[in-house]
C-alpha positions as CSV (number, residue, x, y, z in Angstrom):
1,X,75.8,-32.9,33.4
2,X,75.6,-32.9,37.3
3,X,74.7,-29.5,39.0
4,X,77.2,-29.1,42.0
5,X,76.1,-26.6,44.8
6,X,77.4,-22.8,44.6
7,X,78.9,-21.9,47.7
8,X,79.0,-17.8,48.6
9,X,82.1,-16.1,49.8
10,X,81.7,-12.7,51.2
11,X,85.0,-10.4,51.3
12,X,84.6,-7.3,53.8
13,X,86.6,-5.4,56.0
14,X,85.8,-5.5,59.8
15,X,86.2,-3.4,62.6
16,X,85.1,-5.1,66.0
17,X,85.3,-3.6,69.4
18,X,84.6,-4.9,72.6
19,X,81.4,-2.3,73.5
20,X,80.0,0.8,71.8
21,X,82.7,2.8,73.5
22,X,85.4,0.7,72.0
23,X,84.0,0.7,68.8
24,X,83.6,4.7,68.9
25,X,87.3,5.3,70.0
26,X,88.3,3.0,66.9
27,X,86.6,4.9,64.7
28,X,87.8,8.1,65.3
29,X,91.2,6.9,66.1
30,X,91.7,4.9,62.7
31,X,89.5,6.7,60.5
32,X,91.6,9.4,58.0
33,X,91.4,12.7,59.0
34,X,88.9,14.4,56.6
35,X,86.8,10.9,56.8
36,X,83.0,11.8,58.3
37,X,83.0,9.1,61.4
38,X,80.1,7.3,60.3
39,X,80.7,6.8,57.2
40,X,84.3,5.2,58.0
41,X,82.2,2.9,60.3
42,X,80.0,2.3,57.8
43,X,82.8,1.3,55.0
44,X,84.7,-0.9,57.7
45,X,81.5,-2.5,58.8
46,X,82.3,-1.1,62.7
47,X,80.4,-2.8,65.5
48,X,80.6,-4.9,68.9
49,X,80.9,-8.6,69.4
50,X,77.7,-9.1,69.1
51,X,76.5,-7.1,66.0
52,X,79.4,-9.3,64.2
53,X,78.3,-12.5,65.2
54,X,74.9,-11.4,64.4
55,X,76.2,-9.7,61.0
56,X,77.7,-13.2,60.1
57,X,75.1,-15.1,61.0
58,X,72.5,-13.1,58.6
59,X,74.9,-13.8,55.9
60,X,74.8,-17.2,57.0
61,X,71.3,-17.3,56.7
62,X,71.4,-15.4,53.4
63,X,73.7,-18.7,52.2
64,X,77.1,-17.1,52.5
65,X,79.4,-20.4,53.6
66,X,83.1,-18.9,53.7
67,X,83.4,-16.0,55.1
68,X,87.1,-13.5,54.7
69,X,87.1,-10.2,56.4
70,X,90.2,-7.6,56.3
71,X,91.1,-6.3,59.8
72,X,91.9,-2.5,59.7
73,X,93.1,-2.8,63.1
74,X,95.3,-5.7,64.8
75,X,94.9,-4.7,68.1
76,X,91.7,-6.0,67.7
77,X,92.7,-9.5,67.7
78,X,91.0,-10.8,70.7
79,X,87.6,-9.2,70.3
80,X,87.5,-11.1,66.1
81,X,88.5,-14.1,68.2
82,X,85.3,-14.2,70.2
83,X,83.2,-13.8,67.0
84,X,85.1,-16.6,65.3
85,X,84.7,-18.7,68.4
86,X,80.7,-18.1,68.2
87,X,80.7,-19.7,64.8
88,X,83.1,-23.1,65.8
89,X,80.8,-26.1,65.7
C-alpha cells in the first residue's frame, strides 16, 4: 500500500477590516445584541489585513493547505481580497 500525503483544510468564519477602527465598528455593528464584543470578535476570528494574512500564514506553517472561511459581512469584500491576494503565488 502507498501512503499519499494528508492535506489540512481549516473551515472558520472571518471578519476583516481595513484598520483597528474598522474592525471595532464591525464588531459592534454585526455582533447580536446581548453578544459581549470580544467574544463575537473572538468567535468570527475579527482582525485587520494584516493579522489575516498573518493568521493564514501560521496555519500555513502549521500544514493547513486549503483554506475556506465564512464571511459574516459582504461589505467586506475588498479588504478579504487583499488577504487572498497576499497568498497568490
Amino acid at each position: 500500500m502507498s501512503s499519499r500525503p494528508v492535506e489540512l483544510t481549516h473551515l472558520s468564519t472571518t471578519l476583516v477590516g481595513k484598520d483597528h477602527r474598522a474592525v471595532e465598528q464591525l464588531v459592534q455593528g454585526l455582533r447580536p445584541r446581548n453578544a459581549n464584543p470580544a467574544t463575537y470578535a473572538a468567535a468570527v476570528n475579527a482582525g485587520t489585513v494584516d493579522d489575516q494574512i498573518r493568521r493564514f500564514r501560521e496555519l500555513s506553517e502549521a500544514g493547513v493547505a486549503e483554506v475556506m472561511i465564512s464571511l459574516p459581512d459582504l461589505e467586506t469584500l475588498d479588504s478579504v481580497a487583499e488577504v487572498i491576494s497576499a497568498f497568490r503565488m
